[in-house]
C-alpha positions in Angstrom: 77.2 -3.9 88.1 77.3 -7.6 86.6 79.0 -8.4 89.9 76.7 -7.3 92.1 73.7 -9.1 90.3 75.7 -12.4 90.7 76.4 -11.9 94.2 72.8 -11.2 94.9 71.8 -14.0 93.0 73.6 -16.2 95.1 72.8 -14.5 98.1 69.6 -14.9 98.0 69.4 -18.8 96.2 71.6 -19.6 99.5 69.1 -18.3 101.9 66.6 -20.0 99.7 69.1 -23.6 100.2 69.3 -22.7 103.7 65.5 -23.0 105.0 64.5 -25.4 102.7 64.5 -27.9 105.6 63.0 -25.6 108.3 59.4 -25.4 109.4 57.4 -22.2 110.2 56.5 -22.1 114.8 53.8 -20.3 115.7 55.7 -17.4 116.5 57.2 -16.8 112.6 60.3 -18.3 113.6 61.6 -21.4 112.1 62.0 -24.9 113.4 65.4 -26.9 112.0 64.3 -30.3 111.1 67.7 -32.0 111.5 68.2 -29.9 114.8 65.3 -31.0 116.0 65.6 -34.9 115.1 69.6 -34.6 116.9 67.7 -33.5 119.7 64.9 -35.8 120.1 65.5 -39.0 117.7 69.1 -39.4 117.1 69.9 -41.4 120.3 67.8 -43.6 119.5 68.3 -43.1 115.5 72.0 -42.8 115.0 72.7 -41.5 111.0 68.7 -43.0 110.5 69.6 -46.5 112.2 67.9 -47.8 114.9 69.4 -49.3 118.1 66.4 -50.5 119.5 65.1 -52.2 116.3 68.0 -52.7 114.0 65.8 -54.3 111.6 63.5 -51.1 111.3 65.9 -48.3 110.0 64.3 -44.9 109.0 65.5 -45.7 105.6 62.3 -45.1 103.0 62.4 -48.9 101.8 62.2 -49.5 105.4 59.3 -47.0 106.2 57.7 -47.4 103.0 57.6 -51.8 104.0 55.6 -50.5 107.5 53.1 -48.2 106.1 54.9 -45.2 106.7 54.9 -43.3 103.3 54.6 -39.5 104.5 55.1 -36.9 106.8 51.7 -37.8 108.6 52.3 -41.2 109.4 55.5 -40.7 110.8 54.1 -38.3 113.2 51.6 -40.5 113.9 54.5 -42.7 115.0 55.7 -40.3 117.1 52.3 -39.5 118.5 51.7 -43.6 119.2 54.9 -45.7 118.8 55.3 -49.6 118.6 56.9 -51.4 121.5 60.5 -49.8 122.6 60.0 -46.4 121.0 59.5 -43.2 123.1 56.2 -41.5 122.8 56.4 -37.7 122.2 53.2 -36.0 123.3 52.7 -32.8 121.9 53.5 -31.0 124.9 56.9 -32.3 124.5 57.6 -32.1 120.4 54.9 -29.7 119.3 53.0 -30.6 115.6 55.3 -28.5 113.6 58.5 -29.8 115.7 57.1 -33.1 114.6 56.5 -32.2 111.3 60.2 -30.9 110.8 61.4 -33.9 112.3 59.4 -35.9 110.0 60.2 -33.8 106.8 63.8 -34.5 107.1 63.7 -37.9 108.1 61.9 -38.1 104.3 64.4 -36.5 102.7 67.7 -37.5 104.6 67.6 -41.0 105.2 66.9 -42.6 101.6 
């Protein structure tokens, strides 16, 4: 009986680990942050780099030295980039795309 608790337990504190990072879509499903940011950034944004602006990583010092401090702003990146970044309209990376992207950014590249 212990057993079974314990497995539960750490059943369910795994499925708890695993969508930590993912976003709700307007359909209930769930949007992978890091999935998403392979998909759309990481050419661009190699392991939170960036080969267009080396000097402008998406390390936090880095964001935190340009104003951007939260999920928002770096959406608002996204939404209106500086020269050499790619705009992503919404009809390409919807708002909670964006906002997954931007979510793990925050909390991967430290």
């Amino acid at each position: 009986m212990k057993k079974g608790i314990i497995i539960s337990i750490s059943l369910l504190a795994t499925a708890a680990f695993a969508t930590a990072g993912l976003a709700d879509t307007k359909k209930g499903g769930k949007i992978d942050g890091a999935k998403e940011f392979k998909e759309h950034c990481a050419v661009c944004h190699p392991d939170g780099g960036n080969i267009v602006n080396p000097a402008k990583p998406l390390k936090k010092a880095t964001l935190e030295a340009n104003g951007v401090k939260t999920w928002k702003d770096i959406v608002a990146k996204m939404r209106n980039p500086g020269p050499g970044m790619t705009k992503f309209e919404k009809k390409d990376v919807s708002d909670k795309e964006a906002r997954a992207i931007a979510e793990y950014v925050l909390k991967t590249f430290k």
